[in-house]
N, C-alpha and C positions, 0 to 999 in steps of 0.2 A: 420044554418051552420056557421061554424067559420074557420078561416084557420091561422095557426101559424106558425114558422119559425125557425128553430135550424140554429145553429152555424155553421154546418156542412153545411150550403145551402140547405138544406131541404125544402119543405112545406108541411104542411100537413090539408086535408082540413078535417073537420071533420061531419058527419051525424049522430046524434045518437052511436049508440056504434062502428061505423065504419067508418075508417079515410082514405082517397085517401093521396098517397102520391108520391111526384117526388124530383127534384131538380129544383131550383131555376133559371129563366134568370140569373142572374148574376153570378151562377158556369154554365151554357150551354158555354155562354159568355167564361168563364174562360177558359174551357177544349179548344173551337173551336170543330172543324167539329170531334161529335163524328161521331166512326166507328163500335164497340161491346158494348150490355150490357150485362152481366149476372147476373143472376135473380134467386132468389131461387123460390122455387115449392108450389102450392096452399096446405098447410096444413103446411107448416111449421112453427116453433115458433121460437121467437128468445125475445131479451131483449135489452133495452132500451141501445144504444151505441156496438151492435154487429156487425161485416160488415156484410150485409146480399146483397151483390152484388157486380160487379166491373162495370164502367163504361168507355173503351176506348177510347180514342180520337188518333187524328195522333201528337197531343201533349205530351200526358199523359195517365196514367192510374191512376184510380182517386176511394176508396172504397166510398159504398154508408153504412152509416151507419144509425143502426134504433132508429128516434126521439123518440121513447114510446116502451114501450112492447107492446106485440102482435102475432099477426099470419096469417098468408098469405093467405086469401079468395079469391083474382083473382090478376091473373100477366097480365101487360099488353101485349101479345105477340104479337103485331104489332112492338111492339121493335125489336123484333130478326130479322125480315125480314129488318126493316127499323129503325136503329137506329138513326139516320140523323134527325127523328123528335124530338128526345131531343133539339134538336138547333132550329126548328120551331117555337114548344107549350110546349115547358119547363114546362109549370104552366097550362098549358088548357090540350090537347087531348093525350101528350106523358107524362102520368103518369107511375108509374113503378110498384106500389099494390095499391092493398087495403086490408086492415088487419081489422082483430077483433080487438078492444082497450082491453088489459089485465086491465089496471089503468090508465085511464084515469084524475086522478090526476097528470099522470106527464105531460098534456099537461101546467101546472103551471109553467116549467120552462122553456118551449118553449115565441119566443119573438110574438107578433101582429106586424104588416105592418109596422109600424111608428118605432117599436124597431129594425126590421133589417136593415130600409134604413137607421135608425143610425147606425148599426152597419157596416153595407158595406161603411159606406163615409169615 
């Protein structure tokens, strides 16, 4: 398992040809208390830098765009009821898919652990 990080605030953990993916403690951090997510639907495809959600806060409304191509295999729907857990487990239990990897070559231009906390300071 590997897990990678876009620009976007992204993470994305990787198993085989299927990648978990959410946002970042430090966009949770960013947004504050979210309050809606929306989420596209298991079967959907989409392409590497498409929004494929929005994420509300009582700050902002914030798009979620997708780190790789792909396709939507499970949403996490505990979000809809309880959005609140993006600011909990950002990076652990409040995931927001998991997708099929289309090319999994473009995880190559995604950053490792060490390349975001440069990038965030």
């Amino acid at each position: 398992m590997s897990t990678y990080y876009s620009e976007e605030h992204e993470w994305v953990l990787v198993e085989g040809d299927t990648a978990t993916f959410g946002i970042t403690k430090h966009a949770a951090d960013q947004l504050g208390e979210i309050v809606f997510v929306e989420q596209k639907e298991v079967g959907d495809s989409f392409e590497k830098g498409d929004e494929i959600g929005v994420i509300e806060s009582v700050k902002a409304a914030s798009e979620i765009y997708a780190p790789v191509d792909g396709e939507v295999v499970e949403v996490n729907g505990d979000l809809e009821d309880s959005p609140a857990n993006l600011n909990e487990s950002p990076e652990g239990d409040a995931w927001i898919y998991k997708i099929k990897l289309s090319d999994a070559g473009q995880l190559e231009d995604l950053m490792d652990l060490d390349g975001y906390k440069a990038f965030i300071s």
